[in-house]
N, C-alpha and C positions, 0 to 999 in steps of 0.2 A: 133673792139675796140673803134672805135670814140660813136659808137652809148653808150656801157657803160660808155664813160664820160662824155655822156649827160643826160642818166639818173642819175648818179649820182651827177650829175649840179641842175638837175631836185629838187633832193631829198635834195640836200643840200640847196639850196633857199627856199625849202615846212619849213626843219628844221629853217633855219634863221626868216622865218617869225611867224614861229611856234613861237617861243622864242619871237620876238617886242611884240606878242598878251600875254604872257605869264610877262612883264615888266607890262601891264597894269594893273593884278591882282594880284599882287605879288612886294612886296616892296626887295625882294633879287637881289641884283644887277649883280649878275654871268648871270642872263639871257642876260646880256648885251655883256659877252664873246663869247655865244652863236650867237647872232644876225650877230656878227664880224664875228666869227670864219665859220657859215652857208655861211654865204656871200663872205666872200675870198673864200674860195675853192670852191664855187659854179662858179663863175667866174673865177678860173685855169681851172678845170674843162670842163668849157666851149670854154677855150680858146684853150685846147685840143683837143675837138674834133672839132672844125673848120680848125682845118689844114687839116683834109680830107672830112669835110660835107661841102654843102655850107652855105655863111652866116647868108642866108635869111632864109635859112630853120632850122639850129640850131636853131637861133633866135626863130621864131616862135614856136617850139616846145617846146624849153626851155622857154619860158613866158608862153603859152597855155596851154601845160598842169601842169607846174607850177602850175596857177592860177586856174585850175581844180581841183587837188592835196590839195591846199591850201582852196578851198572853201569846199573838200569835210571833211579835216582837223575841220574845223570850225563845222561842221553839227555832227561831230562823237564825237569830244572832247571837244569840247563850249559848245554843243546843240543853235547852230543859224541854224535860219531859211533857209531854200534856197525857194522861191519863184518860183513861175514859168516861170515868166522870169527870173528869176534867171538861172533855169535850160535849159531855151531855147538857153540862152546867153552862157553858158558851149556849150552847143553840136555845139552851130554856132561856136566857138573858135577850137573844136575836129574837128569839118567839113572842116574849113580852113586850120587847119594842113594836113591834108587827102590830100586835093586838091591841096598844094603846091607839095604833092611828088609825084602824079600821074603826 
């Protein structure tokens, strides 16, 4: 169970940020609900499933691939670039989560 409320941490931080990017092009202010409402429950969330993962390692996976998620968000529904170090910088982020759980 801990692990689905880190993915769901995961996904609910990908949605919060989704929404700030979404304040930028759009003068409707409900994406602001959004921003709120991604972000508290992504952080319950989270806080749930550290009662049984460690902290370090929640931690990391939930910002990693977060910001995986989030860049790849960007590439699919902005149309923004990802660079090559762009995408180098993802896979050394994937690589470290990898290496904290072996």
């Amino acid at each position: 169970m801990p692990y689905i409320y880190l993915l769901g941490a995961i996904l609910s931080e990908v949605f919060g940020t989704t929404m700030m990017k979404m304040t930028a092009t759009n003068d409707n202010k409900l994406y602001i609900v959004g921003i709120a409402g991604g972000y508290i429950l992504a952080f319950f969330l989270l806080s749930l499933a550290v009662v049984t993962l460690p902290l370090s390692f929640a931690y990391a996976v939930w910002s990693g691939v977060g910001t995986a998620f989030t860049a790849m968000v960007g590439f699919l529904v902005f149309k923004e670039q990802i660079t090559k170090n762009g995408l180098i910088g993802i896979i050394l982020i994937i690589a470290g989560v990898v290496l904290m759980r072996v």
